[in-house]
C-alpha positions in Angstrom: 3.9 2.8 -9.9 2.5 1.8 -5.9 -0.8 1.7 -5.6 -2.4 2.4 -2.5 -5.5 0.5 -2.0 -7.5 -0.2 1.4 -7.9 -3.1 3.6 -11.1 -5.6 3.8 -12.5 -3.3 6.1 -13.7 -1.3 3.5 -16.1 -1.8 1.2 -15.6 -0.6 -2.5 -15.4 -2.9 -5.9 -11.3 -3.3 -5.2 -11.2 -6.4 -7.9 -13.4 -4.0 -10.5 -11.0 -1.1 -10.0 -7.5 -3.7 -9.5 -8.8 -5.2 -13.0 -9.0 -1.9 -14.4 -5.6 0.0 -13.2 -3.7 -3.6 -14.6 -5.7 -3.1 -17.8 -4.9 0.6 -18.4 -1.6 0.9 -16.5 -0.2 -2.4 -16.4 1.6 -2.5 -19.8 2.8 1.1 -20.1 4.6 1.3 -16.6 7.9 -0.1 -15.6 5.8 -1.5 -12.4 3.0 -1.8 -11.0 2.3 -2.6 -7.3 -0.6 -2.7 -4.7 -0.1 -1.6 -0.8 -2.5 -2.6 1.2 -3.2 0.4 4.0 -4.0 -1.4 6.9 -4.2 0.8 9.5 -3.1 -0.4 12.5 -4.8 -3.8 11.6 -2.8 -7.4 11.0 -1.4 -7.8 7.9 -3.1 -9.7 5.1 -2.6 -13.6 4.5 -2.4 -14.6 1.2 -6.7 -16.0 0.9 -7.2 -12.5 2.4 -5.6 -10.6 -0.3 -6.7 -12.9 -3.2 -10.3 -11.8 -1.9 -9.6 -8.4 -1.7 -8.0 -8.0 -5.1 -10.2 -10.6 -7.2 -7.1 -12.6 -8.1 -5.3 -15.4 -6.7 -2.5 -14.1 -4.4 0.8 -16.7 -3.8 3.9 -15.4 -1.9 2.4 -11.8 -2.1 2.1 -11.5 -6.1 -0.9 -11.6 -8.0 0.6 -12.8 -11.7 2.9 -9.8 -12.4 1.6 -7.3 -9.6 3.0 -7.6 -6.3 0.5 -6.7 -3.2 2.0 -5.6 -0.2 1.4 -5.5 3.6 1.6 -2.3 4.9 4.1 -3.3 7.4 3.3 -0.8 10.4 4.3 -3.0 13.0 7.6 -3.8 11.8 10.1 -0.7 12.5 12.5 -2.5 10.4 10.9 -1.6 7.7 11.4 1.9 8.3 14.0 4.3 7.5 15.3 7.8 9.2 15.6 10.5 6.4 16.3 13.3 8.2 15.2 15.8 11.0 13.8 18.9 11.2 15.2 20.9 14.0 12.6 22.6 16.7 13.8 26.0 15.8 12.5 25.3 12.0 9.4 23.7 13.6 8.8 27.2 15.4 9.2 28.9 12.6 7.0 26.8 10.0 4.4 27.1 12.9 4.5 30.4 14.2 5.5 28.9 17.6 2.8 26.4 17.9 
């Protein structure tokens, strides 16, 4: 399971609610992971996302959860799945 959580730039309990989703959700799924939306901000350090979370951070993992960077910046870390041609954009949009 991914997680998306937000940035420091917003202000909600995020270690209260981090606890909570390990607690109740931790065990019974195969995985579960944080991503950190960042907008179009920098991407966390590791003492950023320790704060954020409520738990010590190292090399992106918090014990068994790992927290990621949305990586926006970085179009490597982006993939083509497909197109959608402009005739089926027409249609879908009644020409708009």
């Amino acid at each position: 399971m991914l997680v998306l959580i937000p940035d420091g730039t917003r202000t909600m309990p995020m270690p209260l609610l981090f606890g909570v989703l390990d607690d109740a959700v931790g065990s019974r799924a195969a995985v579960l992971d944080f991503l950190v939306a960042l907008g179009t901000h920098a991407p966390m350090s590791d003492a950023q996302l320790s704060q954020l979370v409520g738990r010590e951070v190292v090399h992106g993992r918090a014990g068994a959860r790992q927290v990621f960077n949305h990586r926006w910046d970085d179009p490597a870390a982006f993939a083509t799945l497909g197109t959608i041609p402009a005739r089926e954009i027409e249609q879908l949009t009644a020409g708009g």
